[in-house]
N, C-alpha and C positions, 0 to 999 in steps of 0.2 A: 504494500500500500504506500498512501502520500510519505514521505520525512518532513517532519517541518523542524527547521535548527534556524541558527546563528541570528535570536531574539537580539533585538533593540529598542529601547525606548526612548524617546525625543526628550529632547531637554525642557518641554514643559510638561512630561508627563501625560499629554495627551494621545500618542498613538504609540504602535508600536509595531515597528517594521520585522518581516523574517523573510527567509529564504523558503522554499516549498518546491520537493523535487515529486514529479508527479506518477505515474503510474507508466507512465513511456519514457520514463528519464528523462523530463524537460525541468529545468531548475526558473524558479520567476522569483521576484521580490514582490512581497505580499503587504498592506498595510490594513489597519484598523483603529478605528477610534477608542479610546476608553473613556469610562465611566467617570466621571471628575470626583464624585463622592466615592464610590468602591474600588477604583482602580480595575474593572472587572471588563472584559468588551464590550461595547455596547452591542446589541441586536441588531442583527444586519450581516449582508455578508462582505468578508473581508474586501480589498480590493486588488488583483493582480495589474501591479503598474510599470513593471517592465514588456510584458508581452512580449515574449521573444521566446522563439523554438530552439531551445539554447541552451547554455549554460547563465545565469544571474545570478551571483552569488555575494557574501560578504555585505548587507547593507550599514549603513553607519551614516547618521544624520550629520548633515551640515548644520552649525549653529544653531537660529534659532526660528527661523523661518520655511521649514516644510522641504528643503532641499537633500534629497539623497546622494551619498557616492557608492557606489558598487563595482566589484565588476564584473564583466560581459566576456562571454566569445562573440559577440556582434562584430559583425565588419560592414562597412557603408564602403563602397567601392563606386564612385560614379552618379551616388544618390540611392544606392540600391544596398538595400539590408540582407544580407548573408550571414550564414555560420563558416566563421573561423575555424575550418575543419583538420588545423594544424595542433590543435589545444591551447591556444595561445588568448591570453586574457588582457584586455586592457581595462582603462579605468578610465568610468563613467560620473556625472552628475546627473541626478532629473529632480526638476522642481515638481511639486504636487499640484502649486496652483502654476498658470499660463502669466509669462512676463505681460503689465500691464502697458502699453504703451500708446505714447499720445504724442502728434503730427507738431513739428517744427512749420509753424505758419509762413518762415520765411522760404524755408530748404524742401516742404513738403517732404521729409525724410522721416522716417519713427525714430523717436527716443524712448530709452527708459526714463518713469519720473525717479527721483530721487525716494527710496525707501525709507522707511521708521528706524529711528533712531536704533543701533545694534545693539543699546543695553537695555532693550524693552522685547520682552514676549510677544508675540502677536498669533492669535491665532492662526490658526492653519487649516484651508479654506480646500479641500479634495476637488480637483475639477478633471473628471478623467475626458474631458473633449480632446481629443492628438496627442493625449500623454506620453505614448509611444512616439513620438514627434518629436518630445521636449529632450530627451534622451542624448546632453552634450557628451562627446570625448574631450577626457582633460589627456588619457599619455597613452601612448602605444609603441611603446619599444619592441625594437624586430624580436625579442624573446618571448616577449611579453609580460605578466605581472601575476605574482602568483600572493601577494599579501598586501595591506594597505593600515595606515592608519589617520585619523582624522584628528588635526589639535583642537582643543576644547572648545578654543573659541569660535569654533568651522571655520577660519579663514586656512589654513592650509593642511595639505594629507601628504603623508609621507609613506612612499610604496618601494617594495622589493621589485626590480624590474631590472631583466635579461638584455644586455646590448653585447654582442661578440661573443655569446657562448660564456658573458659571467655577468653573474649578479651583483648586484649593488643596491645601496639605500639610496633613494631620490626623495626631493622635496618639491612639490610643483603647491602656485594658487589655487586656493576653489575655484578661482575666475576661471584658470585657465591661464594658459602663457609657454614659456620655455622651463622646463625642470633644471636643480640643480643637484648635481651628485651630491653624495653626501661620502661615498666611502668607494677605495677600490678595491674589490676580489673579496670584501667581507661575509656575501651570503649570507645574510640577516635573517631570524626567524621571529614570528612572535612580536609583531611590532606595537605596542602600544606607549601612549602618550601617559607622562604623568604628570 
């Protein structure tokens, strides 16, 4: 039957993301609301918000606003979503709710507006409309990525990832950007933040 492992729960206590490998060996990341008085799930069923015929594993909240990192055997080659049939994992973000944006009247180009303040909670709003849509690549080393860890404050994740046949520690943005090594030839296991 199902597995359900590698529990998380968001830094306001309100949901609580896992992994779920299914009955044909397809792995998703799953999320659910809780109970604010019992800590219990609410009624309902959970939501699978990776969607991918795949591998989805390891989820771990960004800060404080509804953003996940995980990672994926998804490959986007051209626009087009494949299984990385090599076993090779890179490392994802997907927001829960859709970036809100609003038209620059001069440039007629989209902007983000500017978000709430980073040391305020703000709820966290499920919008599964393109969810699987939202689904950024932050790193994809030709080895790939076999661990991650996210610092407290979710502004940056630091993952185990294969370049030349060896592993190394890396430090890349939630945003996204260029990684920075952190070690050579060390093979790092067990990564977490304290």
């Amino acid at each position: 039957g199902p597995a359900i492992e590698e529990f998380r729960l968001s830094s306001d206590s309100k949901w609580i993301s896992y992994s779920k490998v299914d009955e044909i060996r397809v792995q998703d990341i799953w999320v659910c609301p809780l109970d604010d008085k019992t800590g219990k799930l609410l009624p309902g069923t959970p939501v699978n918000v990776s969607r991918h015929p795949g591998f989805n594993q390891l989820p771990q909240w960004l800060g404080k606003n509804g953003v996940l990192a995980f990672l994926s055997n998804r490959y986007r080659n051209r626009d087009i979503e494949t299984i990385n049939d090599e076993g090779r994992y890179s490392l994802y973000k997907l927001s829960l709710e859709p970036e809100k944006q609003v038209f620059d009247e001069e440039s007629f180009l989209p902007t983000v507006p500017a978000t709430a303040p980073k040391d305020k909670l703000t709820p966290i709003i499920l919008d599964e409309r393109g969810i699987v849509n939202r689904a950024k690549l932050l790193a994809n080393p030709d080895g790939g990525i076999v661990d991650h860890s996210v610092s407290p404050d979710g502004k940056s994740i630091c993952y185990v990832g294969a370049t030349a046949g060896q592993r190394d520690l890396w430090l890349i943005s939630s945003e996204g950007g260029a990684p920075t090594k952190l070690t050579t030839g060390e093979s790092p296991t067990h990564l977490r933040w304290t």
